[in-house]
mmCIF file of the C-alpha atoms, coordinates in Angstrom:
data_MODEL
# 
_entry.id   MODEL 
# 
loop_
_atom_site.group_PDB 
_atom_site.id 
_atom_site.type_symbol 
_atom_site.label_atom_id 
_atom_site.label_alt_id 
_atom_site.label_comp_id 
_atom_site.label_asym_id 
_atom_site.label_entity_id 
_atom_site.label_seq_id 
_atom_site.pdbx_PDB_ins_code 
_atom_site.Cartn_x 
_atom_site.Cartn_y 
_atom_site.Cartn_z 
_atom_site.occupancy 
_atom_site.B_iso_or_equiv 
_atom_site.pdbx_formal_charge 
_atom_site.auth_seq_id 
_atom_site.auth_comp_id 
_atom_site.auth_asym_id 
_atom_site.auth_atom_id 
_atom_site.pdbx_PDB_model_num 
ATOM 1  C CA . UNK A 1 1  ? 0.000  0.000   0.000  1.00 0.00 ? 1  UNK A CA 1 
ATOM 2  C CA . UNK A 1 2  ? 1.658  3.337   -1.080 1.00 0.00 ? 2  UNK A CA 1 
ATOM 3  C CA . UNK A 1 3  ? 1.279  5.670   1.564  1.00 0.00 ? 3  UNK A CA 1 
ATOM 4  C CA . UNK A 1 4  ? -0.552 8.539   0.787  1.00 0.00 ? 4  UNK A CA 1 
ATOM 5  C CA . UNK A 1 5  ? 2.050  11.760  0.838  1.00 0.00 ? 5  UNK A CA 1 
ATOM 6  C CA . UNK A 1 6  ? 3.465  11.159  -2.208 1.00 0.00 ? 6  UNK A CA 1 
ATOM 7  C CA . UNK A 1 7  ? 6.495  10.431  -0.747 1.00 0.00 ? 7  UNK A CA 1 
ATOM 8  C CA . UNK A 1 8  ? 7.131  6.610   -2.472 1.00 0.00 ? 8  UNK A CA 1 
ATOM 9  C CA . UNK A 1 9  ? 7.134  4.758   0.890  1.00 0.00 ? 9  UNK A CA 1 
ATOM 10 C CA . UNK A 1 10 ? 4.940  1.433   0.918  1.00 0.00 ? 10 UNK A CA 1 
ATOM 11 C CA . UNK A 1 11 ? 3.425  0.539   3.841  1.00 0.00 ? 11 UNK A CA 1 
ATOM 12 C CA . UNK A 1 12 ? 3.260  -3.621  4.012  1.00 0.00 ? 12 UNK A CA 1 
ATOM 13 C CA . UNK A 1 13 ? 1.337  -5.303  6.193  1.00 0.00 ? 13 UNK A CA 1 
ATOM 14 C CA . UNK A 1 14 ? 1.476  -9.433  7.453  1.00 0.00 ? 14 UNK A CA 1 
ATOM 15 C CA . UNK A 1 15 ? 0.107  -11.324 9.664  1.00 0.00 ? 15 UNK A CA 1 
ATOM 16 C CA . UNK A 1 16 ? -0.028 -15.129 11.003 1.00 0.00 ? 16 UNK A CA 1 
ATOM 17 C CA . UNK A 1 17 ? -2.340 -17.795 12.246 1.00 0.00 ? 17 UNK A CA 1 
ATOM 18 C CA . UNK A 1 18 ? -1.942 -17.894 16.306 1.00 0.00 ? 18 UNK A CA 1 
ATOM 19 C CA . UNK A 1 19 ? 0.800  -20.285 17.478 1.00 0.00 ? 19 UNK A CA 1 
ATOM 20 C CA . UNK A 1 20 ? 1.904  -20.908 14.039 1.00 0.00 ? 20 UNK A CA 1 
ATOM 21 C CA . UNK A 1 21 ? 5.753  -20.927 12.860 1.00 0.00 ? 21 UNK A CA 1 
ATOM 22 C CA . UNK A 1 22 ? 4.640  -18.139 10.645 1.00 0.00 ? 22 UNK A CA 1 
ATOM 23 C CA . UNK A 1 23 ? 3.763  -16.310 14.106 1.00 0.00 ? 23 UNK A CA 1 
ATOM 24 C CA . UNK A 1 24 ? 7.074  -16.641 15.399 1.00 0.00 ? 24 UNK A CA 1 
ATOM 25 C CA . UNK A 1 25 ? 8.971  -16.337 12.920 1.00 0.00 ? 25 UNK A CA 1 
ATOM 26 C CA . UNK A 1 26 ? 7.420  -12.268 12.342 1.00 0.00 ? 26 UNK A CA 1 
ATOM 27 C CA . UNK A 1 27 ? 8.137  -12.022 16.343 1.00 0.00 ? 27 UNK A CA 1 
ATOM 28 C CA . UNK A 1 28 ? 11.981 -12.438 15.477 1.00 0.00 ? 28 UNK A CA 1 
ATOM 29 C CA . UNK A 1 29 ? 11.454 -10.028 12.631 1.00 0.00 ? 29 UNK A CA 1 
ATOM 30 C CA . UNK A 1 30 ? 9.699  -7.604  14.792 1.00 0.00 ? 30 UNK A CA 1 
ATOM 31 C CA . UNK A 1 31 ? 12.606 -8.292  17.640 1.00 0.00 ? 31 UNK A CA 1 
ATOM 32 C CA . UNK A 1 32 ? 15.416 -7.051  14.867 1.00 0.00 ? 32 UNK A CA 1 
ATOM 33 C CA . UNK A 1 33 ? 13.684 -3.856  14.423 1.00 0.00 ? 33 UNK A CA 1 
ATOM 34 C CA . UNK A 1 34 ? 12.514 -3.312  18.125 1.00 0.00 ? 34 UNK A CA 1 
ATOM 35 C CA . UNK A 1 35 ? 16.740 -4.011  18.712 1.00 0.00 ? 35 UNK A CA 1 
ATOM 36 C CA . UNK A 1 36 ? 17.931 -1.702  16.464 1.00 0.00 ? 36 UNK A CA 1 
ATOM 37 C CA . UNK A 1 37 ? 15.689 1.438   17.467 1.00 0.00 ? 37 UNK A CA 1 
ATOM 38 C CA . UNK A 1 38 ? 16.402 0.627   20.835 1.00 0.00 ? 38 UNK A CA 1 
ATOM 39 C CA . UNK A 1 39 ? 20.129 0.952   19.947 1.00 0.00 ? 39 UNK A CA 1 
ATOM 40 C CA . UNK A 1 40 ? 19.814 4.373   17.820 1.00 0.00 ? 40 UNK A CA 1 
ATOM 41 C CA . UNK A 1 41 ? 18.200 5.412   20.830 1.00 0.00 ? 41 UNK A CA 1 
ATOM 42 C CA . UNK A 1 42 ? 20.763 4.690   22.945 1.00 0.00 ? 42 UNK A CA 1 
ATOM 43 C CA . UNK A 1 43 ? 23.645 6.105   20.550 1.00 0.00 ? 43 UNK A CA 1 
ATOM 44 C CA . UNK A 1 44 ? 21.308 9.374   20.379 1.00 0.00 ? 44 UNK A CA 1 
ATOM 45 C CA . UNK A 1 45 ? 21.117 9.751   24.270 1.00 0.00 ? 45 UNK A CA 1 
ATOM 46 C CA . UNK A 1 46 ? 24.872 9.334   24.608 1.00 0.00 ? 46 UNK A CA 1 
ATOM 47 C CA . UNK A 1 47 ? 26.161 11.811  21.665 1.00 0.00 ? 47 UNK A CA 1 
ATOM 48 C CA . UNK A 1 48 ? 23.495 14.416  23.482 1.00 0.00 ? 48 UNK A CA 1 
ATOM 49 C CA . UNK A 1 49 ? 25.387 13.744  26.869 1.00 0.00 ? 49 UNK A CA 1 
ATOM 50 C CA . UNK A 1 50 ? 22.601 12.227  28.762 1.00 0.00 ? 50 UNK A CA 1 
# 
């Protein structure tokens, strides 16, 4: 779904049956990107000095 601001970016959606493999395997997916704003948020808070 092309998001509506004309700026290119596609929004995609997924989901999975409860309890299936398919379930956990977009958990792990979801943990990456959970891990990695976490860690930009960290890096940000320590180049502001807080």
């Amino acid at each position: 779904m092309y998001l509506p601001d004309g700026s290119g970016l596609v929004a995609a959606l997924y989901n999975a049956a409860p309890g299936s493999a398919a379930e956990d395997a977009l958990k792990l997916l979801a943990s990456w990107s959970t891990t990695a704003e976490a860690a930009d948020a960290q890096a940000a808070e320590a180049d502001s000095g807080n």
